[in-house]
MIDOSE-341154 format. One record per residue: x, y, z of N, C-alpha, C in turn; residue in one letter. Coordinates in Angstrom, 1 decimal, padded with zeros to 4 digits. Atoms other than C-alpha are relative to their C-alpha. Layout:
{site {X Y Z} {X Y Z} {X Y Z} "a"}
...
***
This chain:
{site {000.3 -000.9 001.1} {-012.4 015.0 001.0} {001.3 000.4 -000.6} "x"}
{site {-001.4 -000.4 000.5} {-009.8 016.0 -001.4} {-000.6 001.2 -000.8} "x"}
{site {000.2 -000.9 000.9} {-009.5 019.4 -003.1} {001.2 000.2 -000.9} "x"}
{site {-000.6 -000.3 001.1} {-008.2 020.7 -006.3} {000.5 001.1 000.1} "x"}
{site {-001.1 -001.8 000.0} {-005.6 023.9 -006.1} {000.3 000.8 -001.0} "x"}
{site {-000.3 -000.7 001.5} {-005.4 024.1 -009.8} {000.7 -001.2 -000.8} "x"}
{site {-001.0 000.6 000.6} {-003.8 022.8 -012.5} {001.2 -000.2 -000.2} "x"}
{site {-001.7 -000.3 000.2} {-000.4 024.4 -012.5} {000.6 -001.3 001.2} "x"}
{site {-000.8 000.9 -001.0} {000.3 022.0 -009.5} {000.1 -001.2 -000.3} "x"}
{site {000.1 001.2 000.6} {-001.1 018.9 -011.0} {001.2 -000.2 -001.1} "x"}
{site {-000.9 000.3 001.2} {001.0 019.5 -014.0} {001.3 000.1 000.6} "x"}
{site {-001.2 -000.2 -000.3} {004.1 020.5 -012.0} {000.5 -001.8 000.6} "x"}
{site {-000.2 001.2 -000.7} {003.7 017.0 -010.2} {-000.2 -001.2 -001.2} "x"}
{site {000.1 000.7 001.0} {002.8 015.2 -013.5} {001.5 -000.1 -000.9} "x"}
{site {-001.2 000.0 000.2} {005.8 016.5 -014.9} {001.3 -000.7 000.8} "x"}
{site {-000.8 000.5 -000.3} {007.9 015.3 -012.5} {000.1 -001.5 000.6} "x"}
{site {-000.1 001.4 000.3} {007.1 011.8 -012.1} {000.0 -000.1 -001.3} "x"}
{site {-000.4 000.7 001.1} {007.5 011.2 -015.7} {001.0 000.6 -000.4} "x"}
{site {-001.1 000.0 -000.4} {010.9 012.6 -015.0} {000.9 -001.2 000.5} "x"}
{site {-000.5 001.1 -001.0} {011.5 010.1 -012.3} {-000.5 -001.8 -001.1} "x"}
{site {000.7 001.7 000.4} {009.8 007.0 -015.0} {-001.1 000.0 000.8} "x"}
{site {001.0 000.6 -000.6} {006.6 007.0 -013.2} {-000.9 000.4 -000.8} "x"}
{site {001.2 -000.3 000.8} {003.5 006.6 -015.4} {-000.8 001.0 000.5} "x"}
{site {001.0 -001.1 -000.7} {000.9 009.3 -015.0} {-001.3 -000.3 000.6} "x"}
{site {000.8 000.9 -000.6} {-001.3 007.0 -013.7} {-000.2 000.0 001.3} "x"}
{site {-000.8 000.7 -001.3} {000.6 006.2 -010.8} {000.2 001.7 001.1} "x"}
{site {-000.4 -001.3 -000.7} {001.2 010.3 -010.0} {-000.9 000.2 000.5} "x"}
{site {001.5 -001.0 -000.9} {-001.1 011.8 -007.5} {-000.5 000.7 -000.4} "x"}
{site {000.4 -001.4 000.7} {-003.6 014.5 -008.7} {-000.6 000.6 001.5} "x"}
{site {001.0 -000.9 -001.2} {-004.9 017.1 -006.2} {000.9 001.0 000.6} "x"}
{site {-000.4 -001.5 -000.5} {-003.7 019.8 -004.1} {001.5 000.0 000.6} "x"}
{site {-001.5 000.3 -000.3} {000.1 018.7 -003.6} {000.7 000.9 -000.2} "x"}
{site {-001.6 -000.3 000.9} {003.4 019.9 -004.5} {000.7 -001.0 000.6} "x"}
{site {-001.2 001.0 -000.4} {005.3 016.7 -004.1} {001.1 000.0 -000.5} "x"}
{site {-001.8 000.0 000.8} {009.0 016.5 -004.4} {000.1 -001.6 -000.3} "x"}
{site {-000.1 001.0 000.5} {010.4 014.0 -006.1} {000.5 -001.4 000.9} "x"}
{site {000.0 001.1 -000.8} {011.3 011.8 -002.7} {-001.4 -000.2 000.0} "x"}
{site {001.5 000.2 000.2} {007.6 011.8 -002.3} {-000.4 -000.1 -000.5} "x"}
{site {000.5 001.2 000.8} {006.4 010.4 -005.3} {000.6 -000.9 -000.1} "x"}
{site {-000.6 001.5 000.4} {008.8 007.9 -005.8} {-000.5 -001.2 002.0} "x"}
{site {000.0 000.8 -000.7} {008.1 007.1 -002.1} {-001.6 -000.8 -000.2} "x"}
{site {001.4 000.3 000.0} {003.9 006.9 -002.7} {-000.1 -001.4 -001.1} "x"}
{site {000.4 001.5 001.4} {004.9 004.5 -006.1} {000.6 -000.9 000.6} "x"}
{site {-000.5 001.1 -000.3} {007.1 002.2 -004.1} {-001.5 -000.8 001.1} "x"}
{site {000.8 000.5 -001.1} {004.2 001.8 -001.2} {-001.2 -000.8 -001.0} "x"}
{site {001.4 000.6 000.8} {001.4 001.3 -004.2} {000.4 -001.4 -000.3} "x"}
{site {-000.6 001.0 000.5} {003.8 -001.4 -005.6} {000.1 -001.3 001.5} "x"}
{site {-000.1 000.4 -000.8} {003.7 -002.7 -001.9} {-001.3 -000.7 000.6} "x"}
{site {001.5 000.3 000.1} {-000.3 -002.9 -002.1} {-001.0 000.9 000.9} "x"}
{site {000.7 -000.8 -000.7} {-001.0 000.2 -000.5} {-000.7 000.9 -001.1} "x"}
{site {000.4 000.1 000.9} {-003.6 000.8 -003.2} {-001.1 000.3 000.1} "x"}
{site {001.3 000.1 000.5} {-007.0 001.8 -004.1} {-000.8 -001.6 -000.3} "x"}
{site {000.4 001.4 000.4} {-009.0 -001.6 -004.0} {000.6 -000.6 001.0} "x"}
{site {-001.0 001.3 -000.2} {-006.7 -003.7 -002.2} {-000.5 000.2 001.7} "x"}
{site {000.3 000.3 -001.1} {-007.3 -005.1 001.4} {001.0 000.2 001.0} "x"}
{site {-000.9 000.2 -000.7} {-005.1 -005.0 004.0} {-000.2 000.2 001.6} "x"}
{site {000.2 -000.2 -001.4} {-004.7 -006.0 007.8} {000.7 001.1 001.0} "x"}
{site {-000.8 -000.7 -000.8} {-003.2 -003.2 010.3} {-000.7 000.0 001.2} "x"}
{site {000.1 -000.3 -001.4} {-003.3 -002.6 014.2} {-001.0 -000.8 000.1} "x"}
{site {001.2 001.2 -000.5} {-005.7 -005.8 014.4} {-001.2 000.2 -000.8} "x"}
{site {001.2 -000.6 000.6} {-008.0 -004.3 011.9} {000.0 -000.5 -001.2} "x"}
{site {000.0 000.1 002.0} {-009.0 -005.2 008.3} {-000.9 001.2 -000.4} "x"}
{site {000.2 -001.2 000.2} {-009.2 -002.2 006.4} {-000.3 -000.3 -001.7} "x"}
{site {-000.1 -000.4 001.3} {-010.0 -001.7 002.6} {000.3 001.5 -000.4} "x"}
{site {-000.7 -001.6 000.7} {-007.9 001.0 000.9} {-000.8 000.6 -000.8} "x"}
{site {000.6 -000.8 000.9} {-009.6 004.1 -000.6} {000.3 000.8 -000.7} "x"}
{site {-000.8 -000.7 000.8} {-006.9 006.3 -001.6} {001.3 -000.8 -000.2} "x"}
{site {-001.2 000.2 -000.1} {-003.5 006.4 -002.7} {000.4 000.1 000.8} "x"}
{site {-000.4 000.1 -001.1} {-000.9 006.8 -000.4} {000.0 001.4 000.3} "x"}
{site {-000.3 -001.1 000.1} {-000.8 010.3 001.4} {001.3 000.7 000.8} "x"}
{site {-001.4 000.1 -001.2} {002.8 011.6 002.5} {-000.4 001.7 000.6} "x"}
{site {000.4 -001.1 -001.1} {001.9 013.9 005.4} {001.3 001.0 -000.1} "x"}
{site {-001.3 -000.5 -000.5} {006.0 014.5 006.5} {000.8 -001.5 -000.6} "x"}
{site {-001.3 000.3 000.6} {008.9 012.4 005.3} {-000.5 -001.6 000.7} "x"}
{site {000.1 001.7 -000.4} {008.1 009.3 008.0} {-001.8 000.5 000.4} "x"}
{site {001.2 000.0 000.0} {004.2 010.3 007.9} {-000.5 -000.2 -000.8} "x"}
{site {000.4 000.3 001.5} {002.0 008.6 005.1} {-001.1 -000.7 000.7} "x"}
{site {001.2 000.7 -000.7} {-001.6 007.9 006.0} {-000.7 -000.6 -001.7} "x"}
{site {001.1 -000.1 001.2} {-004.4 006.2 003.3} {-001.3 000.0 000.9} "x"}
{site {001.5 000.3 -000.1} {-008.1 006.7 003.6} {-000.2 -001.5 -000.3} "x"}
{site {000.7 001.6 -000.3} {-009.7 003.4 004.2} {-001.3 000.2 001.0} "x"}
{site {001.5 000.4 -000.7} {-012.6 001.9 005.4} {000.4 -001.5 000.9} "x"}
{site {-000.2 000.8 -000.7} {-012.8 -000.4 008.5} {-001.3 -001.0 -000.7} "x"}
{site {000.7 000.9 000.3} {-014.3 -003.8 007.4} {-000.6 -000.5 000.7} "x"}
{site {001.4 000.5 -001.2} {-016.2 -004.9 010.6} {-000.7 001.5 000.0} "x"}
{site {000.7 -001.0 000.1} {-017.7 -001.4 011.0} {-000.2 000.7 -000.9} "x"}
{site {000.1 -000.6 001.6} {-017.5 000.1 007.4} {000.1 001.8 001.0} "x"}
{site {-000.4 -001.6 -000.4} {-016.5 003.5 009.5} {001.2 000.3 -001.3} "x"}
{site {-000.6 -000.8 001.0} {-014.4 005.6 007.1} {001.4 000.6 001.1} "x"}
{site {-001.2 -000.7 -001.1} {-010.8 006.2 008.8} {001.3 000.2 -000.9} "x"}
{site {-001.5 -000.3 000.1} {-007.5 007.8 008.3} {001.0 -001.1 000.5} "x"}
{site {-000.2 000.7 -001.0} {-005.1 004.9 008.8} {001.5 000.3 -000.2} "x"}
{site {-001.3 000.0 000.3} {-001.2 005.5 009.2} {000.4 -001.3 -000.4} "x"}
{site {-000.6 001.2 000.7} {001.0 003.2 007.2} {001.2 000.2 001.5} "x"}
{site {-000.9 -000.7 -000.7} {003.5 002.0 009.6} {001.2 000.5 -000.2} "x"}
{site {-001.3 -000.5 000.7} {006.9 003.1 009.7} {000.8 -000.8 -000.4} "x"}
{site {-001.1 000.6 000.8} {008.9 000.3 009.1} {-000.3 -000.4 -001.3} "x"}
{site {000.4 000.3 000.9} {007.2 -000.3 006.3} {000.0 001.3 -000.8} "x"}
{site {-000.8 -001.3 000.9} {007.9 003.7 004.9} {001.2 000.3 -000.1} "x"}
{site {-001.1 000.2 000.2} {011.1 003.1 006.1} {000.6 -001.0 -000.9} "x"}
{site {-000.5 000.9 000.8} {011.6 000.2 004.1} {000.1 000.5 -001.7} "x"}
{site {000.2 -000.5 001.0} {010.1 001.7 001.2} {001.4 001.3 -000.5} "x"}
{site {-000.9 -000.9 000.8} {012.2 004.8 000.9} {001.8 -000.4 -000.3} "x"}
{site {-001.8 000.5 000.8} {015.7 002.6 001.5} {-000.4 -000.2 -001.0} "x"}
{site {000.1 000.6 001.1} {014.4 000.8 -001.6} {000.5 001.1 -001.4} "x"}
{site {000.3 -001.0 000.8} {013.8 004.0 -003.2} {001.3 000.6 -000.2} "x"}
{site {-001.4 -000.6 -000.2} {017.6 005.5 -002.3} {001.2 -001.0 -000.9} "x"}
{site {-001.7 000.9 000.6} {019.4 002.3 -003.7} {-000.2 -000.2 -001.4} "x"}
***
C-alpha cells in the first residue's frame, strides 16, 4: 500500500528531479522526501529494468515488477513484485551490487 502525505512533498520531490534532468514521469509520487542521491539513484535502476511491467529473475525466483524502485537506506532499495510460480505479492530487495553499481554510475 502506498500513501499520500500531501502535496507539498510531491512537489518538493518533483521539483527536484527536474533540477537533476529527470522527467516527471520518472520522479516518484507519494509519501517521500527523497534527496537528490535518491532519485537519481531510483532513475538509474529504472533504466536498469527495475520497472513497473518488466520481468526479472532474482534469488532463483521470477518476479514481475509492480513498483518503482523503493530506496529504504542508501544500500537498501526494495520493489513490490509479484512471484510468478505463486502470484504471492512480495517485497523483493534489489541486490547490492547492482545498487552499488548503480550509484557509481550515478557519482561519475
Amino acid at each position: 500500500m502506498y500513501y499520500d502525505y500531501g502535496k507539498d512533498i510531491v512537489n518538493r520531490v518533483v521539483t527536484r528531479g527536474a533540477r537533476l534532468g529527470i522527467p516527471d514521469s520518472e520522479v516518484p509520487s507519494g509519501g517521500t522526501d527523497m534527496t537528490d542521491k535518491q532519485i537519481s539513484l531510483c532513475a538509474r535502476l529504472r533504466t536498469l529494468g527495475y520497472t513497473k511491467g518488466n520481468q526479472m529473475k532474482l534469488y532463483g525466483e521470477t518476479f514481475e515488477v509492480l513498483s518503482e524502485p523503493i530506496v529504504m537506506a542508501d544500500n537498501l532499495v526494495i520493489v513490490d513484485a509479484t512471484e510468478k510460480k505463486s502470484g504471492q505479492l512480495r517485497r523483493v530487495r534489489i541486490p547490492l551490487p547492482i545498487v552499488n553499481m548503480a550509484t557509481e554510475r550515478n557519482a561519475a
